[in-house]
N, C-alpha and C positions, 0 to 999 in steps of 0.2 A: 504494500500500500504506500511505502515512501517513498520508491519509485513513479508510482502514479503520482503522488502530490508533487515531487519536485519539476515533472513535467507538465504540468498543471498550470504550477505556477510560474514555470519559464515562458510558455505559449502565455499566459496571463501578462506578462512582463512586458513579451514582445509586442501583445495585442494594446497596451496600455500606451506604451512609445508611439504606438502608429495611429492609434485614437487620438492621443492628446496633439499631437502635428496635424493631423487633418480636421480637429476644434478648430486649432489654435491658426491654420493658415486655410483651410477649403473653406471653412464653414462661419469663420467672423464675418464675412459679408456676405452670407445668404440664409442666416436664420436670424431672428429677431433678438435680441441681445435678454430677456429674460428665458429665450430657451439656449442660450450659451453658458447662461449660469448653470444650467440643467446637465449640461455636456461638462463643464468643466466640474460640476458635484457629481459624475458619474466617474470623471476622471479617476478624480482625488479619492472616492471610496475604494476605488478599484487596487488603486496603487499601492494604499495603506491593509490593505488586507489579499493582495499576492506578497506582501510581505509578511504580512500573518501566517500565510497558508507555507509559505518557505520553511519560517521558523518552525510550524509545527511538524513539517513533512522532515526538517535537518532534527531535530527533535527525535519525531518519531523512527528514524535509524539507530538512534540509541538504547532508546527506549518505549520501544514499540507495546503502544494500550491500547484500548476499547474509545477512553476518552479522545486520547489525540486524532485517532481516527475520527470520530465524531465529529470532534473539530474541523479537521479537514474538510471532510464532507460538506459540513455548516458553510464556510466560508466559500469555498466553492458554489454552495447555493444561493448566498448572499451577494455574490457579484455577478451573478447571473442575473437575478429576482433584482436588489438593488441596482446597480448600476447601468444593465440592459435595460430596464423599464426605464431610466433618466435618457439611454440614448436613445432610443426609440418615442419616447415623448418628444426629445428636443429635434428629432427628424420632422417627424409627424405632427407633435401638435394632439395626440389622440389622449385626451385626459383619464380615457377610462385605463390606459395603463399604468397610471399612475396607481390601482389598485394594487398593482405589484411591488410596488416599493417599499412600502412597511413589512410585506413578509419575507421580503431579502434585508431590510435591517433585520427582523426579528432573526431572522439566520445568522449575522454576524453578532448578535449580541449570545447566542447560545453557544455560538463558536469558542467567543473567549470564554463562555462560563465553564466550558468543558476544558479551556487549555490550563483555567483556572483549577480547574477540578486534577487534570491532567500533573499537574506541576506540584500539588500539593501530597501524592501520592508518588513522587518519585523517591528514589532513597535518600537518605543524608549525607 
């Protein structure tokens, strides 16, 4: 499974670099500047949490759990759910995506509870 998550989150990394340049120079002069905050808050979620999914996937080769995989997984579905519904909003304009957004935060806040959970159960 750490092999899954480090690849996961490497394609995350790359896909992050190549969203945040094509905000940042295709899309400032063809989408409306409050669906660029939308695109650059998909950014930034994204970014901060393939860094999560790194640490718990460089983690989880250590000390491979139930929780760190949990995590993974969570985080994973957290930039999917959060931050794919912010780009596709900021594309689109389609509000009822926005439905989606609170269950990919809900997914990055279970993530850390479990790397939480994860860390507190490691040895001393």
């Amino acid at each position: 499974m750490s092999r899954q998550f480090l690849i996961i989150a490497a394609m995350s990394g790359l896909l992050l670099v190549l969203l945040g340049a094509f905000g940042a120079h295709a899309l400032e002069t063809r989408i409306p500047s409050d669906h660029l905050v939308w695109w650059q808050k998909a950014v930034s979620y994204q970014g901060i949490h393939t860094l999560a999914l790194l640490g718990t996937a460089l983690l989880a080769l250590q000390h491979p759990s139930q929780p760190l995989r949990f995590a993974g997984w969570s985080f994973i579905t957290g930039i999917l759910l959060f931050s794919g519904s912010l780009y596709l909003l900021a594309l689109t304009g389609q509000r009822g995506l926005a439905m989606l957004t609170p269950i990919g935060g809900t997914a990055f806040i279970v993530g850390w509870f479990a790397l939480v959970l994860a860390a507190w159960r490691l040895p001393r």
